[in-house]
C-alpha positions in Angstrom: -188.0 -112.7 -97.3 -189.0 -112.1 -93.4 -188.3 -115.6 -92.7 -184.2 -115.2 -94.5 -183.6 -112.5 -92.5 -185.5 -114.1 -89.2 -182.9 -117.1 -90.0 -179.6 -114.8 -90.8 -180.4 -113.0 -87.4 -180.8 -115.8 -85.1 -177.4 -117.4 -86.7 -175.7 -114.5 -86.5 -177.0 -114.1 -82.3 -176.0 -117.9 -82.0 -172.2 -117.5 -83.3 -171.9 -114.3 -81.3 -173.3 -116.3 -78.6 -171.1 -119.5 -79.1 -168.1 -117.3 -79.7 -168.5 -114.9 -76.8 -169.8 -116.8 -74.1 -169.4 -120.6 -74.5 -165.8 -121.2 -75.8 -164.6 -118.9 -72.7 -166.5 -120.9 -70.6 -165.5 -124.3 -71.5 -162.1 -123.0 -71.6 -162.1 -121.9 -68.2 -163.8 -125.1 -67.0 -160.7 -127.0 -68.7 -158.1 -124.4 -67.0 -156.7 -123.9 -69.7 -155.4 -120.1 -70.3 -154.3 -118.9 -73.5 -151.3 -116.5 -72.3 -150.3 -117.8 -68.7 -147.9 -115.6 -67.0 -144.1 -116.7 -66.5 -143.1 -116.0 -63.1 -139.3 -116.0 -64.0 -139.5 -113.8 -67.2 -141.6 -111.2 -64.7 -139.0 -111.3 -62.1 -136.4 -111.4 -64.5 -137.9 -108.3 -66.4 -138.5 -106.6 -62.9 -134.7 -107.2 -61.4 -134.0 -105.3 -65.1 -136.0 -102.9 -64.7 -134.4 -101.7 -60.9 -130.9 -101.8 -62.1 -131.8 -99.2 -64.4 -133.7 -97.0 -62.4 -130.7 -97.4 -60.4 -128.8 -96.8 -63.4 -130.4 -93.2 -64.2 -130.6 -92.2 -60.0 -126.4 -92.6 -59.6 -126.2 -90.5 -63.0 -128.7 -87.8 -61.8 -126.9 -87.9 -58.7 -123.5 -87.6 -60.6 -125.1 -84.5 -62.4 -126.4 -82.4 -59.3 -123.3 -82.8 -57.9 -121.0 -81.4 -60.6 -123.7 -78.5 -60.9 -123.6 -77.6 -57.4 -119.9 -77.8 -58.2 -119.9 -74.6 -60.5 -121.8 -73.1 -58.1 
C-alpha cells in the first residue's frame, strides 16, 4: 500500500512538474506567446480612451461655469 501511494505521489510531483515548469519553458524557447499584445488595438483603445476624458473635462467645465453663473 506504501509503494501505491509512493507511485501516486511521485506522478502527481512529475505532472505538476511537467505542467508547471517544462511546457513554459519550451514555450518560451520556441517564442511562442499565447496572448501577444496588439500594438494597434492598444493605441486604438488609448486614443479612445483620451477623447473621453476629454469628453467629461469640457462637460465638467461646462458645469462650473453655469454654477458660478447663479452665483
Amino acid at each position: 500500500m506504501e509503494n501505491l501511494n509512493t507511485i501516486g505521489l511521485l506522478a502527481l510531483g512529475l505532472l505538476i512538474l511537467i505542467k508547471d515548469v517544462v511546457r513554459p519553458l519550451v514555450k518560451r524557447l520556441n517564442h511562442r506567446n499565447d496572448n501577444p499584445i496588439n500594438l494597434e488595438v492598444f493605441y486604438q483603445e488609448f486614443k479612445d480612451f483620451k477623447q473621453s476624458q476629454e469628453k467629461c473635462s469640457d462637460e465638467l467645465k461646462a458645469r462650473i461655469a453655469k454654477l458660478e453663473e447663479k452665483l
